[in-house]
DOLUM-518480 format. One record per atom (N, C-alpha, C, O): residue number from 1; atom name; y, z, x. Coordinates in nm, 3 decimals, always signed. Each point is the difference from the previous one (the first is absolute). Example, Ala and Ser with C-alpha at 12.3 -4.5 7.8 and 13.67 -1.06 7.14 Angstrom:
2
  zakol  lofi       py       pz       px
      1     N   -0.569   +0.780   +1.319
      1    CA   +0.119   +0.000   -0.089
      1     C   +0.120   +0.000   +0.090
      1     O   -0.002   +0.066   +0.104
      2     N   +0.107   -0.138   -0.139
      2    CA   +0.119   +0.006   +0.082
      2     C   +0.109   +0.073   -0.077
      2     O   +0.111   +0.017   +0.051
***
This chain:
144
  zakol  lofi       py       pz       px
      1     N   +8.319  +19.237  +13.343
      1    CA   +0.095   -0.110   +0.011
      1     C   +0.128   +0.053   +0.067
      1     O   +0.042   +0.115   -0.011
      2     N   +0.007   -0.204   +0.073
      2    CA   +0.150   +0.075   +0.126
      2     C   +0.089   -0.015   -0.108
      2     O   -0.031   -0.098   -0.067
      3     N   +0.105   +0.143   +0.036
      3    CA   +0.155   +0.019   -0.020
      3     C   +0.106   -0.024   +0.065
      3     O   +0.036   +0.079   +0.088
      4     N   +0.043   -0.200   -0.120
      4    CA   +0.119   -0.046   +0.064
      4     C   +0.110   -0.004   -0.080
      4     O   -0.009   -0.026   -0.120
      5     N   +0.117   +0.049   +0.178
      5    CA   +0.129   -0.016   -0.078
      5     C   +0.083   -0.143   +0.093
      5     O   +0.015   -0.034   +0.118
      6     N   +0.029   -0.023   -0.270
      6    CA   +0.055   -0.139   +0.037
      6     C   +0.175   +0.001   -0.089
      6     O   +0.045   -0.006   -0.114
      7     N   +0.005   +0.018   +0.265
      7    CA   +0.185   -0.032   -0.092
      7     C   +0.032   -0.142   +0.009
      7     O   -0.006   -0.038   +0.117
      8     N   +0.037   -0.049   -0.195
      8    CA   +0.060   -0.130   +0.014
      8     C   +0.169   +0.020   -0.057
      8     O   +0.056   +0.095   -0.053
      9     N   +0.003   -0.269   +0.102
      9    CA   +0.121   -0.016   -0.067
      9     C   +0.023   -0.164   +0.053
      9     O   -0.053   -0.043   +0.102
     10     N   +0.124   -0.020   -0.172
     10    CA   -0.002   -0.116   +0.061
     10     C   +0.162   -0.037   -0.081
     10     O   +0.034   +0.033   -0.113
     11     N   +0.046   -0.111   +0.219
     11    CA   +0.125   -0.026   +0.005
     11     C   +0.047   -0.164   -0.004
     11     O   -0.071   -0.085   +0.053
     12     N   +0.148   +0.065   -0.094
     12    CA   +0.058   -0.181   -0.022
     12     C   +0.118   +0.011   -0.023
     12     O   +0.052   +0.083   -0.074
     13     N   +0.008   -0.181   +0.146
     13    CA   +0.140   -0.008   +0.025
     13     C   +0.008   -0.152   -0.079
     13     O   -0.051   -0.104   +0.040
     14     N   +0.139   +0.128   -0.178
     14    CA   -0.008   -0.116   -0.129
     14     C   -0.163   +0.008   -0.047
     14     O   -0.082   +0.062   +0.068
     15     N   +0.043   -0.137   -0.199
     15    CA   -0.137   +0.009   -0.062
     15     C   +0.016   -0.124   -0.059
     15     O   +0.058   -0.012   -0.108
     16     N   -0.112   -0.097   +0.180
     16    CA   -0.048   -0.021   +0.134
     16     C   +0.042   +0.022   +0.131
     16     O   +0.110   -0.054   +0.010
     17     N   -0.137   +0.098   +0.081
     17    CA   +0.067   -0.016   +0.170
     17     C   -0.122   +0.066   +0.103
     17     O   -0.123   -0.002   -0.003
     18     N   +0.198   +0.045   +0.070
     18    CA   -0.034   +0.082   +0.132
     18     C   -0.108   +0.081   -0.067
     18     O   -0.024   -0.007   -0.121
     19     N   -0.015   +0.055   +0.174
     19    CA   -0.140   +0.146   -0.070
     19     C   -0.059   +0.074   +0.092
     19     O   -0.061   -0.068   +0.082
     20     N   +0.056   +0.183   -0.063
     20    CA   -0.081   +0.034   +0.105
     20     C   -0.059   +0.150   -0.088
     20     O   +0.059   +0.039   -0.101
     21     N   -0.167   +0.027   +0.149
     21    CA   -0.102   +0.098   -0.091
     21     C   -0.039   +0.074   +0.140
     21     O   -0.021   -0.041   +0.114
     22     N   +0.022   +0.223   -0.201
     22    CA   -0.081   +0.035   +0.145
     22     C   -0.063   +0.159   -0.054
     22     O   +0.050   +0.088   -0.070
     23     N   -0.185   -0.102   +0.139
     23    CA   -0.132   +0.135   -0.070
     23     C   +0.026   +0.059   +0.108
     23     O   +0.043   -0.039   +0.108
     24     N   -0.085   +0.174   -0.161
     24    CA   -0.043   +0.109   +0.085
     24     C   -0.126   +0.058   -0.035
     24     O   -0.028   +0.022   -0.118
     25     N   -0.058   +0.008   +0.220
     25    CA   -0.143   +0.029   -0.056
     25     C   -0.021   +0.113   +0.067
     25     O   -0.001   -0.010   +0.123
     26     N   -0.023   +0.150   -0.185
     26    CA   -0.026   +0.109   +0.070
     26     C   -0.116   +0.084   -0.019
     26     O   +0.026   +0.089   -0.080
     27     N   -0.181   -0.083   +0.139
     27    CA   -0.100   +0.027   +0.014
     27     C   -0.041   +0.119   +0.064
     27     O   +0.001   -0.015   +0.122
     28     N   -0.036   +0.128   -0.158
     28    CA   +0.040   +0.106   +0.120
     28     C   +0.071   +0.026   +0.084
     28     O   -0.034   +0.030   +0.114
     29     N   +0.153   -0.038   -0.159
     29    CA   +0.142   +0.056   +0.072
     29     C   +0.035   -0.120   +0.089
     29     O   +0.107   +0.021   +0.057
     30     N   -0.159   -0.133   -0.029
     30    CA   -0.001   -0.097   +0.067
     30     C   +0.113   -0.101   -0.056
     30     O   -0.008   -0.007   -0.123
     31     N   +0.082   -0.050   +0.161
     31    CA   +0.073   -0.093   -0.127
     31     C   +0.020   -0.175   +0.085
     31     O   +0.048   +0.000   +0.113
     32     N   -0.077   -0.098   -0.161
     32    CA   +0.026   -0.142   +0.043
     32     C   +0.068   -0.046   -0.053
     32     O   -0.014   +0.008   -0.122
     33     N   +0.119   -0.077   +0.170
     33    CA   +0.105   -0.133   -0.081
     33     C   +0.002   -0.139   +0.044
     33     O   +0.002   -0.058   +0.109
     34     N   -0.003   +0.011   -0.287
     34    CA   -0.052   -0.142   +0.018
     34     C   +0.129   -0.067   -0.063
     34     O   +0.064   +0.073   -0.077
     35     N   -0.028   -0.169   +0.093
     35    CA   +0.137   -0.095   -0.009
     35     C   -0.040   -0.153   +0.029
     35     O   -0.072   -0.066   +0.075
     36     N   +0.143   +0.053   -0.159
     36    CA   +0.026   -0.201   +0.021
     36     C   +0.108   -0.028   -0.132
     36     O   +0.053   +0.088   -0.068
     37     N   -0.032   -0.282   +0.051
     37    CA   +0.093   -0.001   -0.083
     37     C   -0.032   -0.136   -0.013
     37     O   -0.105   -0.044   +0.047
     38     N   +0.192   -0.032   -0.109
     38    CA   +0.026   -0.157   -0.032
     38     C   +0.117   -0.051   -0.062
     38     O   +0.058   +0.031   -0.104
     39     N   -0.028   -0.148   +0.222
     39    CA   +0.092   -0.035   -0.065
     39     C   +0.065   -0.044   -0.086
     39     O   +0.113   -0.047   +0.014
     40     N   -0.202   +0.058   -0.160
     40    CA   +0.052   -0.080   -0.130
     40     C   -0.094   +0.048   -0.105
     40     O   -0.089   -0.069   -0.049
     41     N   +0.110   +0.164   +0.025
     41    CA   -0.087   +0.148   -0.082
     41     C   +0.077   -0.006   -0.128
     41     O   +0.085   -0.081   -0.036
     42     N   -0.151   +0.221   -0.044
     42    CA   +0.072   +0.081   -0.118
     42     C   -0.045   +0.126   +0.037
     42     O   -0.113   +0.029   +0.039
     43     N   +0.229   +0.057   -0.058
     43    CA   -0.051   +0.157   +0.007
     43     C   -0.093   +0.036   -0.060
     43     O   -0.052   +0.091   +0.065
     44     N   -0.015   -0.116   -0.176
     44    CA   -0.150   +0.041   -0.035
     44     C   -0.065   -0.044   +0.094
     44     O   -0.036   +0.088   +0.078
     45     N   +0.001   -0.198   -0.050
     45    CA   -0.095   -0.096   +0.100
     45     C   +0.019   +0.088   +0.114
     45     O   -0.110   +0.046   +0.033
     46     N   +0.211   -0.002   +0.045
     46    CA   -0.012   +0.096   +0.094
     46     C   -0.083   +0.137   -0.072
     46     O   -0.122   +0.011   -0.003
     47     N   +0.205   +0.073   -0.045
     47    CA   -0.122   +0.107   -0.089
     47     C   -0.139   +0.038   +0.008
     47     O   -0.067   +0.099   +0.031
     48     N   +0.049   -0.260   -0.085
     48    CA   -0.131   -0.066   +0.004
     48     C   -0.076   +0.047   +0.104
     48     O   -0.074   +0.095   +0.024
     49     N   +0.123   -0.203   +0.035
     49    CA   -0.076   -0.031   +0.155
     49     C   +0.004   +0.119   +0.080
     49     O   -0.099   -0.001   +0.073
     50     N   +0.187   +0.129   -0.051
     50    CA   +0.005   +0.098   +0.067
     50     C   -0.151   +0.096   -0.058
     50     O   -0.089   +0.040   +0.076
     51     N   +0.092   -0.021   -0.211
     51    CA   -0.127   +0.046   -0.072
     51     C   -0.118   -0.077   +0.085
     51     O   -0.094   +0.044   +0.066
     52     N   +0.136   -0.168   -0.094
     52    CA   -0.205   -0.071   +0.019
     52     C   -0.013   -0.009   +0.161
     52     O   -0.101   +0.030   +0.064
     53     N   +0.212   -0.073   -0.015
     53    CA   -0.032   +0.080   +0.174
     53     C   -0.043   +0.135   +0.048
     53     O   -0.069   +0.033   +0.096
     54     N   +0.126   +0.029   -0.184
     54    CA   -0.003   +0.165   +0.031
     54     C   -0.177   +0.055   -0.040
     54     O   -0.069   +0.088   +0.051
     55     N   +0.045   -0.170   -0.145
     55    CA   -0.131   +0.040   -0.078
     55     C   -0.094   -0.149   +0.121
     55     O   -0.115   +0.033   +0.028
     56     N   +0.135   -0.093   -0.003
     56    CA   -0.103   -0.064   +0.095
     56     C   -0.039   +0.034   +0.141
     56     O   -0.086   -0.040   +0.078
     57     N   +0.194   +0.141   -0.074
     57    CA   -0.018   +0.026   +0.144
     57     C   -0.088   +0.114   +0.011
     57     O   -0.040   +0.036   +0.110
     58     N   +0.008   +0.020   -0.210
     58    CA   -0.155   +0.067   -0.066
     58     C   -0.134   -0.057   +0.078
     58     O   -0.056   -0.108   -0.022
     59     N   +0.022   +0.203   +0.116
     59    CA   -0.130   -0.072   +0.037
     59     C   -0.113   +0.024   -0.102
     59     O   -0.095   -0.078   -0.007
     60     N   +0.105   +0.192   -0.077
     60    CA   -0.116   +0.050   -0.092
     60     C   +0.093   +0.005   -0.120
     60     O   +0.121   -0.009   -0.018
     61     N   -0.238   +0.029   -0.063
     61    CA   +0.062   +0.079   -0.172
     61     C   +0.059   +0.087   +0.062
     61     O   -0.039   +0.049   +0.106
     62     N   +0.170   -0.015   -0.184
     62    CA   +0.051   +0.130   +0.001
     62     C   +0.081   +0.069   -0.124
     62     O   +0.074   -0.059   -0.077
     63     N   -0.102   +0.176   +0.075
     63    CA   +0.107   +0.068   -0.109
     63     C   +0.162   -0.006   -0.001
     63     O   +0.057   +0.090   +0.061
     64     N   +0.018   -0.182   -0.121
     64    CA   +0.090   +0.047   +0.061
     64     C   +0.148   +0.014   -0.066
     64     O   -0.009   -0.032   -0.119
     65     N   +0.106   +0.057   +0.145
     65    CA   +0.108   +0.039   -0.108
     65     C   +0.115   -0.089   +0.084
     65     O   +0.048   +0.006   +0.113
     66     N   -0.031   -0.081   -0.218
     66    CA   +0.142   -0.103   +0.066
     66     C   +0.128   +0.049   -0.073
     66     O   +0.017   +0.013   -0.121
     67     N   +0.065   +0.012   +0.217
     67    CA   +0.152   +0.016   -0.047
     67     C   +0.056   -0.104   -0.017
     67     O   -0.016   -0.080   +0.092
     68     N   +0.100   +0.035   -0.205
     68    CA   +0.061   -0.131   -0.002
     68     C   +0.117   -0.014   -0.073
     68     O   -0.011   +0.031   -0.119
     69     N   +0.150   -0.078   +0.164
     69    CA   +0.068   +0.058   -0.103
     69     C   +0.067   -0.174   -0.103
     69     O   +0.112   -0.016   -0.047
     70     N   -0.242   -0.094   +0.043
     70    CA   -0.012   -0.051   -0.082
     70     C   -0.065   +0.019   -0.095
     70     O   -0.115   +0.042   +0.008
     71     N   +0.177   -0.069   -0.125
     71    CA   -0.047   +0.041   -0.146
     71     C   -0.055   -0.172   -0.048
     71     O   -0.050   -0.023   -0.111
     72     N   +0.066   -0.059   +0.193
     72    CA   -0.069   -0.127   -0.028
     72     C   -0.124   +0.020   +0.003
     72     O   -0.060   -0.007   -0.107
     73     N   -0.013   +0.039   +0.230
     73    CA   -0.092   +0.014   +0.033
     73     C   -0.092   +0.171   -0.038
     73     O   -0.123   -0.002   +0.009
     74     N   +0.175   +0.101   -0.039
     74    CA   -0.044   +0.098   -0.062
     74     C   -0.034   -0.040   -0.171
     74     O   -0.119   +0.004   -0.034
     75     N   +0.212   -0.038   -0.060
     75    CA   +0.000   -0.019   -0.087
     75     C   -0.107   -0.113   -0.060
     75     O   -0.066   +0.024   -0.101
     76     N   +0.057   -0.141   +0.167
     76    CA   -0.105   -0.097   -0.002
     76     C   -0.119   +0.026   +0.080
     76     O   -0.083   -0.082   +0.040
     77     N   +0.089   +0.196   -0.024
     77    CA   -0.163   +0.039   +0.059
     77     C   -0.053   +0.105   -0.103
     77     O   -0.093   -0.010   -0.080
     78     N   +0.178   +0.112   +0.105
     78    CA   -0.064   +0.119   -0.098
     78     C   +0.001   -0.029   -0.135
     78     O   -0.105   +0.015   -0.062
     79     N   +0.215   -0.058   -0.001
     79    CA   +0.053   -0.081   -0.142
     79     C   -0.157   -0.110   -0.039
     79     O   -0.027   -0.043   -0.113
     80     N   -0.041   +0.023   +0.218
     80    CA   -0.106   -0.155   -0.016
     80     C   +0.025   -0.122   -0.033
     80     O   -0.082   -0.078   -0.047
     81     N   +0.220   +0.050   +0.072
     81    CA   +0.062   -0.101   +0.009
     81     C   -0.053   -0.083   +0.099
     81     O   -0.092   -0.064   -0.050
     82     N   +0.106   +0.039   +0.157
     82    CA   -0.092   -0.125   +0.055
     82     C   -0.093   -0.009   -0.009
     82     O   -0.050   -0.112   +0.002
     83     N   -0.038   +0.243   -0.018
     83    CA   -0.165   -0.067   -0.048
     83     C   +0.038   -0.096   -0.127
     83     O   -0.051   -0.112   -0.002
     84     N   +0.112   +0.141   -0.072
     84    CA   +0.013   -0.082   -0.158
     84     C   +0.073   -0.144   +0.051
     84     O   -0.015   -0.108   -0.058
     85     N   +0.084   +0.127   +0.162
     85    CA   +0.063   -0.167   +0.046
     85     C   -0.150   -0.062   +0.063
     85     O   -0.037   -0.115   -0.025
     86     N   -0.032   +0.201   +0.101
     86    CA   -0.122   -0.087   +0.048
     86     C   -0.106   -0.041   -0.100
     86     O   -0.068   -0.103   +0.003
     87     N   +0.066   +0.179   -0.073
     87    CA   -0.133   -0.050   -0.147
     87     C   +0.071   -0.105   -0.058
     87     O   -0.059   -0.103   -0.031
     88     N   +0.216   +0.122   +0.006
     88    CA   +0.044   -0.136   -0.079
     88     C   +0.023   -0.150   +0.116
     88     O   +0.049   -0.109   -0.028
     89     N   -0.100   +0.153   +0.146
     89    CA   +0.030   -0.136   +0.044
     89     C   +0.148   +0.022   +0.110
     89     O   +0.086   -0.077   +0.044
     90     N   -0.111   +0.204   -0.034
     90    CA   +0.194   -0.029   +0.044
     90     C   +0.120   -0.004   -0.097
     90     O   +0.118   -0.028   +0.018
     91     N   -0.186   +0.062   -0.124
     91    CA   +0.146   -0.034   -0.112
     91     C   +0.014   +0.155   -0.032
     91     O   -0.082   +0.090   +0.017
     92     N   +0.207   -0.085   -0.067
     92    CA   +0.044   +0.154   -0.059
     92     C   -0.051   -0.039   -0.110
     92     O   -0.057   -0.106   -0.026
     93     N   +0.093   +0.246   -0.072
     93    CA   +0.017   +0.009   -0.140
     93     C   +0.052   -0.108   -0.094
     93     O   -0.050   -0.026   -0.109
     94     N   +0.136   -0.025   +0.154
     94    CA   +0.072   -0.111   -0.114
     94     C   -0.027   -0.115   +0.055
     94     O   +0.043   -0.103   -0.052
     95     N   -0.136   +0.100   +0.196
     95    CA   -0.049   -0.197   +0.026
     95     C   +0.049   -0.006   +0.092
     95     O   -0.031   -0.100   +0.064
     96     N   +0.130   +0.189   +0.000
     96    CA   +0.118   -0.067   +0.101
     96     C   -0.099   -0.027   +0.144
     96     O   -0.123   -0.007   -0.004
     97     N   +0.198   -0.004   +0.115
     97    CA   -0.126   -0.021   +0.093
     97     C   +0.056   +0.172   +0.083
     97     O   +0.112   +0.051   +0.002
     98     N   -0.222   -0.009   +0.047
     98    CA   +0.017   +0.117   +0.034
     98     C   +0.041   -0.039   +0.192
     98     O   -0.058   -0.086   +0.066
     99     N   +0.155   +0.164   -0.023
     99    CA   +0.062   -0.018   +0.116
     99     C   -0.101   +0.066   +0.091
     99     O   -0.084   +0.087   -0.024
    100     N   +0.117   -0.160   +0.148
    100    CA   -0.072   +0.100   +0.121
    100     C   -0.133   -0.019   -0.010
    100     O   -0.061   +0.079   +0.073
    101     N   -0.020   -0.165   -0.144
    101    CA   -0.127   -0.011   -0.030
    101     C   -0.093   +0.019   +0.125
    101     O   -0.095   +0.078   +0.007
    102     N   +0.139   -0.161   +0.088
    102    CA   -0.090   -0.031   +0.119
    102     C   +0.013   +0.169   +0.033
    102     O   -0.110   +0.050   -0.024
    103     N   +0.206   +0.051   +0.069
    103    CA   +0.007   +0.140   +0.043
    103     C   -0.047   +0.030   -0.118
    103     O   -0.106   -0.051   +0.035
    104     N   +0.079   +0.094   -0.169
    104    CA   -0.072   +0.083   -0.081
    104     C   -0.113   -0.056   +0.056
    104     O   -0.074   +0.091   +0.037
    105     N   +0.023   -0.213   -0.010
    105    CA   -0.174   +0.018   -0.025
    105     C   -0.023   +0.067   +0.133
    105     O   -0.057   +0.107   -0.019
    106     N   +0.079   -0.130   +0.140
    106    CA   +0.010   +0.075   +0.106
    106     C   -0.020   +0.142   -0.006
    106     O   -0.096   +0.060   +0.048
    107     N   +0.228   +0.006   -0.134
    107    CA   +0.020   +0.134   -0.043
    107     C   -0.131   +0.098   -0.052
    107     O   -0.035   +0.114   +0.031
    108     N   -0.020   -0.220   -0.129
    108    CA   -0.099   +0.035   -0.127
    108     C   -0.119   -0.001   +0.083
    108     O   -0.068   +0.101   -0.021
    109     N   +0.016   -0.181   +0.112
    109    CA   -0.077   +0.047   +0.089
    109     C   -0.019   +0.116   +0.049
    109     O   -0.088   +0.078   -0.035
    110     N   +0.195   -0.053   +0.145
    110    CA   +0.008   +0.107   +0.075
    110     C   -0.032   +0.130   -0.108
    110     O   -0.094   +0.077   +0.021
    111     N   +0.183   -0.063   -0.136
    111    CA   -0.013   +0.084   -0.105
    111     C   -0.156   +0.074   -0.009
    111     O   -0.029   +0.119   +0.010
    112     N   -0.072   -0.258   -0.039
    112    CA   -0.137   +0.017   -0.054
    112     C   -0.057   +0.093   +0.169
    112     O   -0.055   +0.108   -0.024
    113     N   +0.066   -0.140   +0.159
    113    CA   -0.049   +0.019   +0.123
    113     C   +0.103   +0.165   +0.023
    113     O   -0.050   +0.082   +0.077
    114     N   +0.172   -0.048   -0.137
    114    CA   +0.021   +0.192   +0.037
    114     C   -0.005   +0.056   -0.088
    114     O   -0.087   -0.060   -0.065
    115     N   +0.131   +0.167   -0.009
    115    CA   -0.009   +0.039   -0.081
    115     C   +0.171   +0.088   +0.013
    115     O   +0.008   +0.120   +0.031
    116     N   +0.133   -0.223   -0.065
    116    CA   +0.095   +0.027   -0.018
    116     C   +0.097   +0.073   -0.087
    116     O   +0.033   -0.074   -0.093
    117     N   +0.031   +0.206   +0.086
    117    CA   +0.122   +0.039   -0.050
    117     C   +0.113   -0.017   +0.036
    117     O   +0.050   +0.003   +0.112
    118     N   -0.007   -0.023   -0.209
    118    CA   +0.160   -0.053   +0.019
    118     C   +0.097   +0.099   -0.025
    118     O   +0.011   +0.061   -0.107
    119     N   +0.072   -0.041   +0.227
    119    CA   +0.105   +0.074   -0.023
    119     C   +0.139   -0.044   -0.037
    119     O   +0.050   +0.005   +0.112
    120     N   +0.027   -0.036   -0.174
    120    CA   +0.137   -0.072   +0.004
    120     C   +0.094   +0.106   +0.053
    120     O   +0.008   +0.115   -0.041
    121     N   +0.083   -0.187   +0.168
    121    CA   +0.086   +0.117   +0.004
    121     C   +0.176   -0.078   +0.002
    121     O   +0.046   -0.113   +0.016
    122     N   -0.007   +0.217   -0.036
    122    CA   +0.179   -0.092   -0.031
    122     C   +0.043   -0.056   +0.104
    122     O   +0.016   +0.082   +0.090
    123     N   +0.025   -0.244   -0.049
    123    CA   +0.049   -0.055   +0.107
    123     C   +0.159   +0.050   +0.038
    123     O   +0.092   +0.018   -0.079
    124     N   -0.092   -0.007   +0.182
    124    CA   +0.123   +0.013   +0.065
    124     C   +0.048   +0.153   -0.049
    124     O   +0.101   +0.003   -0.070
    125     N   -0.170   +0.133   +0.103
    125    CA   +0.014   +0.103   -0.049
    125     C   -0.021   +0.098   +0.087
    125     O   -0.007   +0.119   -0.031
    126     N   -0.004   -0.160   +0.134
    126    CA   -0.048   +0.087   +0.091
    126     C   -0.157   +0.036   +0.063
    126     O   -0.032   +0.077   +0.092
    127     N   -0.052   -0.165   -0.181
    127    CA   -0.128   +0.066   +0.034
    127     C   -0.032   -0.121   +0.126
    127     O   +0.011   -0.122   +0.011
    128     N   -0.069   +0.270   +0.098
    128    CA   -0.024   -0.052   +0.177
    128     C   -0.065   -0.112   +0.028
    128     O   +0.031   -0.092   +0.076
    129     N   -0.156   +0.114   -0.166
    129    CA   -0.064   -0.141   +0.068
    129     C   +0.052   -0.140   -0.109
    129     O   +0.024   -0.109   +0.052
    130     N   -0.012   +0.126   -0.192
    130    CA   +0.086   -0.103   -0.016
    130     C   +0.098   -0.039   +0.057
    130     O   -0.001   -0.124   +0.000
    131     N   +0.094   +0.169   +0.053
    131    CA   +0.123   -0.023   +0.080
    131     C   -0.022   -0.078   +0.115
    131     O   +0.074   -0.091   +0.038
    132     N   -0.204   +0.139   +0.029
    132    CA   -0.018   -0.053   +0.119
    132     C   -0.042   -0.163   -0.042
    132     O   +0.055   -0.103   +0.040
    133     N   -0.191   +0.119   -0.148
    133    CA   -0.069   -0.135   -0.047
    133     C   +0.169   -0.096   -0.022
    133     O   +0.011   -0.115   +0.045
    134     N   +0.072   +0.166   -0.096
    134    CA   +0.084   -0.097   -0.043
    134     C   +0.117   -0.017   +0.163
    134     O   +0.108   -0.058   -0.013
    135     N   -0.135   +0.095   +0.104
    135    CA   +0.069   -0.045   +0.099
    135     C   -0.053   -0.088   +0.081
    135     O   +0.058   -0.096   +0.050
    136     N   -0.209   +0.136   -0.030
    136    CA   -0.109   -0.081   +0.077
    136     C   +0.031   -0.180   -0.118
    136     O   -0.011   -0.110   +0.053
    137     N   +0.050   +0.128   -0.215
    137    CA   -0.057   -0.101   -0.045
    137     C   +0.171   -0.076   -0.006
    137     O   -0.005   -0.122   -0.007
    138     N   +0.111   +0.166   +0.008
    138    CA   +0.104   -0.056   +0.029
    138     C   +0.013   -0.052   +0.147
    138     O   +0.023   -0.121   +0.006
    139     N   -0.033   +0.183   +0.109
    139    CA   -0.051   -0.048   +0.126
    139     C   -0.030   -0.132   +0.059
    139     O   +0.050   -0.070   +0.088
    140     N   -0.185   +0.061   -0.197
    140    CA   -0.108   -0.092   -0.007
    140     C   +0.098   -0.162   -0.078
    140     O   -0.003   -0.122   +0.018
    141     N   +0.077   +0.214   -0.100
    141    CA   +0.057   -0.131   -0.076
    141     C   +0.140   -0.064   +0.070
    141     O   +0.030   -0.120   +0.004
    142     N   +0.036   +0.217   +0.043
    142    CA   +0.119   -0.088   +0.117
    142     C   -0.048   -0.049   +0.115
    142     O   +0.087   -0.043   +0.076
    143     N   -0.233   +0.033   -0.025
    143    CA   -0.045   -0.109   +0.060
    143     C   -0.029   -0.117   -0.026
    143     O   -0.050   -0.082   +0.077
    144     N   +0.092   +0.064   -0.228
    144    CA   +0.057   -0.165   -0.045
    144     C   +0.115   -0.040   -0.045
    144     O   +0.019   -0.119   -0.025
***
């Protein structure tokens, strides 16, 4: 199975507003960047979407280790938190309705098709390819 490394970050100007998200995918020293945005987002929903782009653009299974320096999306994956929002229907723990539904089931897919580790790394700290993911994904978002 190939081994890829995937950095995301995704940016919003107000929550709701502007949004723009952007991966880096690096495969044998090779590296691609992927970017887009919308104009009437939430910074998770960017997050999001930078992950499930980054992981679709997967032509095969792959092994692979995502850097991310959301703890939304680390925490409700490894934690088994959205699997437990998808068995209940979309609801959390206490009934509420679980957010982002349409991107978790998306997510939870892709999940079952690589075989993903999650790295969390600290936003806005210096680390290279986060820095970059979060310029490509601010970028993306003052084009609305």
């Amino acid at each position: 199975m190939k081994h890829v490394d995937i950095f995301t970050d995704g940016a919003c100007s107000g929550n709701p507003g502007p949004g723009g998200w952007g991966a880096i995918l690096r495969f044998n020293g090779i590296e691609k960047e992927l970017s887009g945005g919308e104009r009437e987002t939430t910074n998770n929903r960017m997050e999001m979407t930078a992950v499930i782009t980054a992981l679709s653009a997967l032509k095969e299974s792959c092994e692979v280790t995502l850097y991310s320096d959301s703890k939304y999306i680390i925490d409700s994956v490894t934690k088994g938190w959205a699997v437990g929002w998808r068995a209940r229907g979309w609801k959390k723990a206490d009934k509420s309705p679980a957010l982002n539904a349409d991107l978790w089931e998306k997510l939870l897919i892709l999940l079952e098709k690589h075989k993903v580790t999650f790295e969390w790394v600290k936003g806005h700290a210096g680390h290279p390819e986060n820095e970059r993911c979060d310029t490509l994904a601010v970028n993306e978002s003052r084009k609305f």
